[in-house]
N, C-alpha and C positions, 0 to 999 in steps of 0.2 A: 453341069459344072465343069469347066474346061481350067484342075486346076494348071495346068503349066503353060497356059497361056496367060498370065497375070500380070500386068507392067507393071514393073518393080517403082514405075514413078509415082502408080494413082495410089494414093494414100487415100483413105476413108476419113470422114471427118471424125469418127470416134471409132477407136483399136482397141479393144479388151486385151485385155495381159496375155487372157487364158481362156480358151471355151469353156466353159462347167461340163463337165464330165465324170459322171460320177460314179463307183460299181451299185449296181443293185443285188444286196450279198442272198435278198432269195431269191433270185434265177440260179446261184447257186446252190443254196440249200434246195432248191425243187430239184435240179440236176439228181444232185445226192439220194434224195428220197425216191427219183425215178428211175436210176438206174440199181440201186439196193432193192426195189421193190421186184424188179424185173427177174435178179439175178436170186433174191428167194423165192420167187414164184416156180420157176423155172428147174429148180435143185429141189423145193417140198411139195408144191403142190401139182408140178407138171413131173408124167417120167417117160424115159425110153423114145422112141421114136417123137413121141409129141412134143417134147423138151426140144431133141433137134430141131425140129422145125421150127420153133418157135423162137429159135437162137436166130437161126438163117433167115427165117424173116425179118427180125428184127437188125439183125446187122445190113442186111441188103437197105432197109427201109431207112437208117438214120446218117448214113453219109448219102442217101440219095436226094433227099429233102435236107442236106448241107448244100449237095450242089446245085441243087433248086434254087436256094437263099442265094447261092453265091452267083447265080445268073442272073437274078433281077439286082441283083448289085451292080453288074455288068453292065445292063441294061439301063441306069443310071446314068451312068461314066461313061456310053457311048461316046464314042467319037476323040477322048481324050486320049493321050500318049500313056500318061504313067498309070491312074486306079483300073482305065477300062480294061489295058491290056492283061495286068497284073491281078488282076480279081476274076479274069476268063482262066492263067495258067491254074490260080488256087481252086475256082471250078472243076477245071478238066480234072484237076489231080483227083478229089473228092469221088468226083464219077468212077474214076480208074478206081476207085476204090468198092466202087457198087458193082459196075463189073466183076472185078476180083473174088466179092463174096457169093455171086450172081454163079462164077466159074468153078467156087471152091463146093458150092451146097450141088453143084449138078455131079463132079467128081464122088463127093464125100454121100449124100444122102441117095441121089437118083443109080448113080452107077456102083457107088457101094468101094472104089475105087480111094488107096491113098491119096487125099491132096497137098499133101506135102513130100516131096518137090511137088509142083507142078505147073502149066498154061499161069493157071491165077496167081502165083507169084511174080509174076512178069505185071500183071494190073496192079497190084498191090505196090511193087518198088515203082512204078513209073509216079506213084504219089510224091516221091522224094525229089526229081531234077524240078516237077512243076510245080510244086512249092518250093524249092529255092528260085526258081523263076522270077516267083511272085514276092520274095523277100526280096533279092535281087534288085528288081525292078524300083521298088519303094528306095529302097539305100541308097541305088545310086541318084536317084533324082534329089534325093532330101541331105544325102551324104557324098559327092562325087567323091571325095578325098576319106577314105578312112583311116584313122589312126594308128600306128605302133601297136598299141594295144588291143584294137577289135584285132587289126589281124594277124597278132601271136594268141586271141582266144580260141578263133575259126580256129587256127592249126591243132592249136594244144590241148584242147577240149575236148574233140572225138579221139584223139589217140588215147588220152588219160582212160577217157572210158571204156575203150577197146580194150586196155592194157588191162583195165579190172575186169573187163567183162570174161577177159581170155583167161585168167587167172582163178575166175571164181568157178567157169567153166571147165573146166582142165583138169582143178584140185574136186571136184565134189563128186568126181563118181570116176569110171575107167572109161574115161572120152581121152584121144590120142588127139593131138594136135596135128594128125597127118589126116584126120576121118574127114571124108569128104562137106557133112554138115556140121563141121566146126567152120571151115573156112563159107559155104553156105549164109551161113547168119551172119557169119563175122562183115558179108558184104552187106546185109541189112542194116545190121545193129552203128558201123561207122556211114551209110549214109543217115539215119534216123537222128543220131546224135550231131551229124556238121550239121543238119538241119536246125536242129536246136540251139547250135551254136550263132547260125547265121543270128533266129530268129531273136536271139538275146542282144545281140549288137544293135539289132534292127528296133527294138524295147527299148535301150539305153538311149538313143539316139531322137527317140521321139516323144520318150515320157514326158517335158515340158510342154509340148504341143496337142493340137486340137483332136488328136486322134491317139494319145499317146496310152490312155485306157485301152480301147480299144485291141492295140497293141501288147497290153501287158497281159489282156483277156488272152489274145492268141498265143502266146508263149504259153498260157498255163493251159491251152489245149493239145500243142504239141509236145506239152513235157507228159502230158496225160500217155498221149498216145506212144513217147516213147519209151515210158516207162513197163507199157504194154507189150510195146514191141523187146524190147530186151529180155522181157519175162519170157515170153512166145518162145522166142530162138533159143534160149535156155530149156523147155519147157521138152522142145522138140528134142534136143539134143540127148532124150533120155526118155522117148519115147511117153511123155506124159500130162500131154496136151490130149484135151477133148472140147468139145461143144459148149459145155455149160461150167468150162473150168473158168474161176474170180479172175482170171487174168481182161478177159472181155469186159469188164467192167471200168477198165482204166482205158480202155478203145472208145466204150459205149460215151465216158463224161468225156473223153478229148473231143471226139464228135459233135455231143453237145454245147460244149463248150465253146468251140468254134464258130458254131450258128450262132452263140449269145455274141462273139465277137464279129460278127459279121452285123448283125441288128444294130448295136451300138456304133459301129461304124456307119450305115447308112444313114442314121439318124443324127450323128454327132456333124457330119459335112452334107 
């Protein structure tokens, strides 16, 4: 399907309004019950060394089989300008993520080694420039001109939530705003959140149209994941992150969630 090669002259002799597009709310409710399942298994029935592994696995395994899904999406859109290019950056991002946990379980489990800082945060953020890539890529083809308003949200939106996240971080225990993983996160938590900001314009913009589900699926995948990600950076910043801590669970359904948005996309074009 070559959409940007379309001549705006050939009309079709019948134009539906709207593609039907609809949510299907149990891939969500399965979402829910898969990743609760996992994270009581894991905290009562699994402990100590076996728990870890079973975290590491599992996180290596479900953005890898994201970026699976997001290849034969690629593989689709060969040869076009805007989805193929655009659904290889949200791939590659995905991957950099299977990496990351692939770099984070050899530091943390094999060598026994802090992985925070560390190599695997380098895989982990490169998730953020290739998914704005890939929103990017969509907005300007479907939005060349954006309005006033998308881009006073881009700006305003990840500051707002810097500005709370710095505030709530700061006031809730004795973290200095001079300590080196305050400003650390701070570079996570404002790319994680422009992110979300792109990906909400990029929602707004298309909800009328044939993918515009689709779309609102992936915003509630990267609100998952950033809401995880804020937790995280928080978490660290006070030494109180581990393996099988509930914050994985808001990574685990963004993850998932993104693959239901990705399904629905291929099938919706």
């Amino acid at each position: 399907m070559e959409e940007d090669k379309i001549d705006p002259n050939e009309v079709p002799e019948v134009v539906p309004e709207k593609v039907k597009s609809t949510f299907d709310y149990k891939a969500f409710v399965g979402i829910a019950i898969l990743v609760i399942s996992f994270h009581v298994s894991i905290n009562y029935f699994i402990s100590g060394d076996d728990a870890d592994t079973a975290v590491s696995i599992f996180s290596m395994f479900v953005p890898l089989a994201l970026a699976i899904i997001g290849f034969s999406v690629v593989r689709k859109y060969k040869g076009t300008q805007v989805f193929g290019r655009a659904y290889l950056a949200l791939s590659l991002g995905y991957l950099s993520i299977f990496f990351a946990e692939v770099t984070y379980a050899v530091y943390d489990i094999v060598y026994d080694i802090e992985p925070y800082p560390s190599i695997a945060d380098v895989f982990f953020f490169l998730l953020y420039p290739l998914l704005l890539t890939y929103l990017f890529i969509n907005i300007k083809f479907f939005s060349p001109t954006l309005g006033i308003k998308s881009k006073l949200w881009i700006i305003l939106m990840p500051l707002v939530v810097l500005l709370g996240y710095s505030i709530l971080s700061t006031t809730e225990g004795e973290i200095s705003v001079f300590e080196f993983d305050f400003y650390y996160g701070i570079v996570f938590v404002y790319a994680a959140t422009l992110t979300l900001a792109v990906a909400m314009v990029g929602a707004s913009i298309f909800r009328q149209g044939a993918i515009g589900k689709a779309w609102l699926i992936l915003v509630i995948g990267i609100l998952l994941n950033n809401i995880g990600d804020l937790w995280y950076y928080n978490l660290e910043l006070f030494g109180q992150y581990d393996l099988v801590h509930p914050v994985n669970m808001f990574w685990y359904s963004g993850y998932l969630v993104v693959i239901y948005a990705l399904i629905k996309h291929k099938r919706t074009l």
